[in-house]
C-alpha positions as a LaTeX table, in Angstrom:
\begin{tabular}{lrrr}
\hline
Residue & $x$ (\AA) & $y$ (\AA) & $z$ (\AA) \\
\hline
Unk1 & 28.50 & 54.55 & $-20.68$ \\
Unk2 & 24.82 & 53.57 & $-20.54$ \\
Unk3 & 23.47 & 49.73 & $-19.97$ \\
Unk4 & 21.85 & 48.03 & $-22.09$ \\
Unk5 & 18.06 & 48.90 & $-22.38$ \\
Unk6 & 15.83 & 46.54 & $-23.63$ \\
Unk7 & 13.05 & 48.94 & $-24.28$ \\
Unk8 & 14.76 & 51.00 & $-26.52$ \\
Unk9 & 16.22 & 47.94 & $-28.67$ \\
Unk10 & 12.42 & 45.97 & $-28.44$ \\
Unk11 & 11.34 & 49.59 & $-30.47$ \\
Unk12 & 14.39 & 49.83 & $-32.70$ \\
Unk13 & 13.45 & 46.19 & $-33.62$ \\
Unk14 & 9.71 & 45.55 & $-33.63$ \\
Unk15 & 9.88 & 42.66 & $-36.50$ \\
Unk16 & 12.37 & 40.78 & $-34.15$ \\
Unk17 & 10.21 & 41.36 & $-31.41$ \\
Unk18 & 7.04 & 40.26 & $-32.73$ \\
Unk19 & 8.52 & 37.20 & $-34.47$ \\
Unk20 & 9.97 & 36.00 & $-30.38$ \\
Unk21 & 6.32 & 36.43 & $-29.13$ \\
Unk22 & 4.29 & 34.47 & $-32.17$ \\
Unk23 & 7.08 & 31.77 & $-31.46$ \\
Unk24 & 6.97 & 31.66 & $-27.77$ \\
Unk25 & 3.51 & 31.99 & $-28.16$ \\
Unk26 & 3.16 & 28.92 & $-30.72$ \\
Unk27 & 5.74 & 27.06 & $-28.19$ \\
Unk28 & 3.07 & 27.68 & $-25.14$ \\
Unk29 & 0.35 & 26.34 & $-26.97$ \\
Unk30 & 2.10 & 23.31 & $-28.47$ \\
Unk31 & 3.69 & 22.42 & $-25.17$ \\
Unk32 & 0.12 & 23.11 & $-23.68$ \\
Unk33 & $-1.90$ & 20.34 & $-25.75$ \\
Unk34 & 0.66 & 17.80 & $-25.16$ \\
Unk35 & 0.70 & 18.50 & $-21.36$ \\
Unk36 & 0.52 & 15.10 & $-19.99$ \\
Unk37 & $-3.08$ & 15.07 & $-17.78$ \\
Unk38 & $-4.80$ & 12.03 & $-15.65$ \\
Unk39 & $-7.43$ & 11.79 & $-13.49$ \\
Unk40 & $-5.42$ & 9.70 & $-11.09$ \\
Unk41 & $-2.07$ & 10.05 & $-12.24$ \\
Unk42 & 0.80 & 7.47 & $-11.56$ \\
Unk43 & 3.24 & 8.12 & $-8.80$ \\
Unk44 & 5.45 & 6.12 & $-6.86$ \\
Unk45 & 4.98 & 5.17 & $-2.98$ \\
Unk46 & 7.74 & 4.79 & $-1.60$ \\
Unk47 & 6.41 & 3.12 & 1.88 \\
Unk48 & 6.10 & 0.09 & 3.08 \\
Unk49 & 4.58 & $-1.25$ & 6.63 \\
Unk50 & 5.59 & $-4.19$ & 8.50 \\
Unk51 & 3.94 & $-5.54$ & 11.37 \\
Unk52 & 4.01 & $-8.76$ & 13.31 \\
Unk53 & 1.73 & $-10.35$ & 16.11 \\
Unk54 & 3.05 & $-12.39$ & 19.25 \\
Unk55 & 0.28 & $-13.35$ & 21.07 \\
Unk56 & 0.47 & $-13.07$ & 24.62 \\
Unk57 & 3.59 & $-10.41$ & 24.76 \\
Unk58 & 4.04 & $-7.87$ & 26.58 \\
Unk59 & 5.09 & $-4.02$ & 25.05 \\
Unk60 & 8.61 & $-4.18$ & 26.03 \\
Unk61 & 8.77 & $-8.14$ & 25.13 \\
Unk62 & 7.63 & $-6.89$ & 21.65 \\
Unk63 & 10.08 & $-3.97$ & 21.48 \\
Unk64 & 13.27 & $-6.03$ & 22.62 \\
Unk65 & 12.71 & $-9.47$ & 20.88 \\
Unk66 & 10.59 & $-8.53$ & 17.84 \\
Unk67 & 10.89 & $-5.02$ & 17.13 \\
Unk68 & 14.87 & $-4.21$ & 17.23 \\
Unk69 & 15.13 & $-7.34$ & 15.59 \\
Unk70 & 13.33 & $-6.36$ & 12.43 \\
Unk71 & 14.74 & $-2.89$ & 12.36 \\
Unk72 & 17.78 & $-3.55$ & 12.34 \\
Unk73 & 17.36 & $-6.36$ & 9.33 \\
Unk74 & 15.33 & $-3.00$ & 7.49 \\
Unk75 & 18.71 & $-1.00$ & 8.06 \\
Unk76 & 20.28 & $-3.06$ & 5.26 \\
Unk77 & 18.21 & $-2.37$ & 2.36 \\
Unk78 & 19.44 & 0.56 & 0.64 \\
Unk79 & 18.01 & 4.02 & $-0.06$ \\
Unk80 & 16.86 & 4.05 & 3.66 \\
Unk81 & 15.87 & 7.26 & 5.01 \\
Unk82 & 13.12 & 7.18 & 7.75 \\
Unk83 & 12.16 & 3.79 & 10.13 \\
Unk84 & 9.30 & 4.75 & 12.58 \\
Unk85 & 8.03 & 1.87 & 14.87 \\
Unk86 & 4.69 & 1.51 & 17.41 \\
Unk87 & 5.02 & $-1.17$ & 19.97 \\
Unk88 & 1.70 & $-2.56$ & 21.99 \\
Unk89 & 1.35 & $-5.83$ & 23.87 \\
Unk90 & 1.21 & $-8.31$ & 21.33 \\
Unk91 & 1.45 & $-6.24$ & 18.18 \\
Unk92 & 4.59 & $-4.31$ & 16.56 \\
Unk93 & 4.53 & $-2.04$ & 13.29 \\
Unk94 & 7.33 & $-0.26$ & 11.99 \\
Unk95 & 6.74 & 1.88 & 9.12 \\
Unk96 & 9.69 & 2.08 & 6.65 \\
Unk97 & 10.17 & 5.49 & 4.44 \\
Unk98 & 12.87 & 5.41 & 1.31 \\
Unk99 & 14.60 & 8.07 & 0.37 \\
Unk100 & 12.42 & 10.64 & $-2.10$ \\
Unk101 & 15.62 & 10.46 & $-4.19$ \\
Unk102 & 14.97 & 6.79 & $-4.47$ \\
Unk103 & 14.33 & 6.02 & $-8.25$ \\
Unk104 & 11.21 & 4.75 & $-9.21$ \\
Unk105 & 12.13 & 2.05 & $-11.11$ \\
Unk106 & 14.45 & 0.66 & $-8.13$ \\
Unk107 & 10.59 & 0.83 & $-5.77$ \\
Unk108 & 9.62 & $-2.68$ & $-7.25$ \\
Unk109 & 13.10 & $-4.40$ & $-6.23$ \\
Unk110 & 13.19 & $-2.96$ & $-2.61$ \\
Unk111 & 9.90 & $-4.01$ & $-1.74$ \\
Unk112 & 11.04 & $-7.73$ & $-3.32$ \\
Unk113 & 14.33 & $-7.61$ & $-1.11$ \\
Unk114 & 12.27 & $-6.32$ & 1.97 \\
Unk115 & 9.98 & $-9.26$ & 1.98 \\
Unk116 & 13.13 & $-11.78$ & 1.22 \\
Unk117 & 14.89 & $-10.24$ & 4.40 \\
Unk118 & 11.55 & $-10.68$ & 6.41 \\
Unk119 & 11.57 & $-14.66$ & 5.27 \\
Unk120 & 15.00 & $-14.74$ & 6.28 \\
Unk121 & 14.41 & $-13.28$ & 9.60 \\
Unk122 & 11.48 & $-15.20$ & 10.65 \\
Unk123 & 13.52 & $-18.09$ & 12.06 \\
Unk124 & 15.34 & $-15.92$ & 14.35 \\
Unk125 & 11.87 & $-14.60$ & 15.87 \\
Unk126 & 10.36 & $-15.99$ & 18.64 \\
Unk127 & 8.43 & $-19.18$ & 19.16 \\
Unk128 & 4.33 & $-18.32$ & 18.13 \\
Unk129 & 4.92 & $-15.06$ & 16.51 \\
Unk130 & 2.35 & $-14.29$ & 13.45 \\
Unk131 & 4.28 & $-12.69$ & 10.52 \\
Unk132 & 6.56 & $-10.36$ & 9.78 \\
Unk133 & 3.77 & $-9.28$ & 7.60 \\
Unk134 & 4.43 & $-6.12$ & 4.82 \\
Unk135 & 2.10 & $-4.21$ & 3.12 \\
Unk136 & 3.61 & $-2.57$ & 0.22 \\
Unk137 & 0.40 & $-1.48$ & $-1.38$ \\
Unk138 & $-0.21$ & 1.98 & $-0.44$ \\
Unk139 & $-1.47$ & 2.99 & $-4.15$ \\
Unk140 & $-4.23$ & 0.80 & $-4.92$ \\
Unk141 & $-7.45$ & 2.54 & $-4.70$ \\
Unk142 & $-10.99$ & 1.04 & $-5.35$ \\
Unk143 & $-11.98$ & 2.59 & $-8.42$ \\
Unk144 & $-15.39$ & 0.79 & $-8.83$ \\
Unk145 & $-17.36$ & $-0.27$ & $-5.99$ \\
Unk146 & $-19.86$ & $-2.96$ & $-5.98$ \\
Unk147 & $-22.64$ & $-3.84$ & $-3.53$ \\
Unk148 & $-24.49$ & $-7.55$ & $-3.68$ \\
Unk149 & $-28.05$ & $-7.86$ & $-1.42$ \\
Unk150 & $-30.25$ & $-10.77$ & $-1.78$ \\
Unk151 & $-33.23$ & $-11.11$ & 0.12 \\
Unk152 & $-33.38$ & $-14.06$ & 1.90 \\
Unk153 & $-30.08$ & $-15.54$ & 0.77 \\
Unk154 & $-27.74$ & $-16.48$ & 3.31 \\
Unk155 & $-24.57$ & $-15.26$ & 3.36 \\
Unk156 & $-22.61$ & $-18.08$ & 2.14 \\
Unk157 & $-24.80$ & $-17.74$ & $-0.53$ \\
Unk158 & $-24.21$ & $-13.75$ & $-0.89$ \\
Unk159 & $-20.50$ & $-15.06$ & $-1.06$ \\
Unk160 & $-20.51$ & $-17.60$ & $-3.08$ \\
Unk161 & $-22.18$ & $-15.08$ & $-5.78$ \\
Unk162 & $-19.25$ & $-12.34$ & $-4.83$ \\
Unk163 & $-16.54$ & $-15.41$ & $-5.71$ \\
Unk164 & $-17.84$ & $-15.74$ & $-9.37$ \\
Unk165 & $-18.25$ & $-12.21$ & $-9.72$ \\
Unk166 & $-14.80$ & $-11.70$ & $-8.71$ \\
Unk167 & $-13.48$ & $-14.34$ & $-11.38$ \\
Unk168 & $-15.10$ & $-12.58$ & $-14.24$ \\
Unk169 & $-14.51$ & $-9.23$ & $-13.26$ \\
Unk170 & $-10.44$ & $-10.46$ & $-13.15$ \\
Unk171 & $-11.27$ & $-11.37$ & $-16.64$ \\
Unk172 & $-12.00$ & $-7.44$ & $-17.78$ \\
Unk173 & $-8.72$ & $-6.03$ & $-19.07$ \\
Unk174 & $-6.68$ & $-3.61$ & $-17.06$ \\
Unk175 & $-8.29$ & $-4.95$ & $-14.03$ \\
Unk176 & $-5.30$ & $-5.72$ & $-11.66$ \\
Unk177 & $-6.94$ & $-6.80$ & $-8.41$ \\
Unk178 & $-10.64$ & $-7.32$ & $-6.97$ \\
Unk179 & $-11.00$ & $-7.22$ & $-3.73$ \\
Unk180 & $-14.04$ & $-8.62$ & $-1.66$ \\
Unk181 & $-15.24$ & $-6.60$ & 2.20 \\
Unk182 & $-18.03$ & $-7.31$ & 4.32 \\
Unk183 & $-18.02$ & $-11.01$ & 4.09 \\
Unk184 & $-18.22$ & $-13.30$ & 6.78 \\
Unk185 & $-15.72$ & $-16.07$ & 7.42 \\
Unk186 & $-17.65$ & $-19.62$ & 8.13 \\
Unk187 & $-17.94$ & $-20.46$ & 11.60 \\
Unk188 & $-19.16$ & $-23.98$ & 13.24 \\
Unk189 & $-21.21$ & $-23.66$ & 16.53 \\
Unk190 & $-21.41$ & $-26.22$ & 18.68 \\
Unk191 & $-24.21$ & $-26.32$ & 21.96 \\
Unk192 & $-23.83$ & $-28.58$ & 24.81 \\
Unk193 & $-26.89$ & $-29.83$ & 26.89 \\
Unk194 & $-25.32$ & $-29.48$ & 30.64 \\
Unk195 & $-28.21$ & $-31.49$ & 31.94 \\
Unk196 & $-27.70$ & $-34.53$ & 29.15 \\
Unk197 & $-23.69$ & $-34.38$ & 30.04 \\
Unk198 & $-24.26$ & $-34.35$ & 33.69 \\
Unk199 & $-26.15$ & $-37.32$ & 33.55 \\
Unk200 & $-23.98$ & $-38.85$ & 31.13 \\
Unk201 & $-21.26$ & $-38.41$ & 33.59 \\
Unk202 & $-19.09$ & $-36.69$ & 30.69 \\
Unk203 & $-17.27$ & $-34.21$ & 31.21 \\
Unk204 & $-17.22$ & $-31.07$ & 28.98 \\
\hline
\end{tabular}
């Protein structure tokens, strides 16, 4: 007894046949112009990097008293997978990695419980540290980039122009953040005369 061949039935039945390929071919064209499409299409990052300064520490001061500390308050959010850390004097990052199983919609509430548990471990951190501090916001990308020159202008000036930009530009809809580079935090010098102090008698 003989298989079944599908050649033979395809030419006992060409009207069947030809009916399957004008609808599978109408299916591939319908599912074709509704294929979704974006130039940067929406995804889910499901990283987050925390890092903390303690000025004046040493690598293995950082590893012991900061490091294990926040690792192992990192270990009790769920959908863990992956917790990678980089120790140098005075500086600590761990990088945390969910699960790729992790559900998107459950991204928005881990990164809110990671940066409760990093509030609630900050008193149990040493005296001076800077942070825990977590950056969560791996998928923003500059989509328009502006540049500001003014010749002459100082650069309070140049920022004080970039600050009311900003504010209108946070106006435009669909605009979720504006972010400013390149300018200069204000600074106060302050110069001495040795000579005037020495005769003064003041010290410096």
């Amino acid at each position: 007894m003989s298989g079944f061949n599908l050649s033979n039935w395809a030419i006992r039945h060409p009207q069947l046949l030809a009916f399957l390929i004008l609808v599978i071919g109408l299916s591939g064209a319908l599912a074709y112009s509704r294929l979704g499409r974006a130039e940067d299409p929406a995804f889910t990052i499901k990283t987050a990097v925390v890092t903390v300064e303690w000025p004046g520490a040493t690598t293995a001061e950082m590893q012991a008293q900061v490091a294990d500390r926040v690792e192992k308050k990192l270990q009790e959010l769920p959908w863990v997978d992956k917790i990678d850390t980089y120790c140098k004097p005075s500086f600590a990052a761990i990088s945390l990695n969910f699960r790729d199983s992790t559900p998107p919609r459950e991204a928005p509430l881990l990164f809110l419980q990671l940066r409760k548990k990093m509030s609630d471990l900050l008193p149990d951190l040493p005296n001076g540290v800077l942070g825990p501090f977590v950056n969560d916001e791996f998928g923003d990308v500059d989509s328009v980039l502006y540049t500001i020159v003014g010749d002459g202008a100082s650069y309070a000036q140049l920022k004080d122009v970039a600050e009311a930009f900003r504010k209108r530009l946070q106006r435009v809809p669909d605009v979720t953040k504006v972010d400013l580079y390149g300018d200069q935090a204000e600074r106060i010098f302050v110069e001495f005369s040795h000579a005037e102090l020495a005769t003064l008698g003041v010290p410096l």
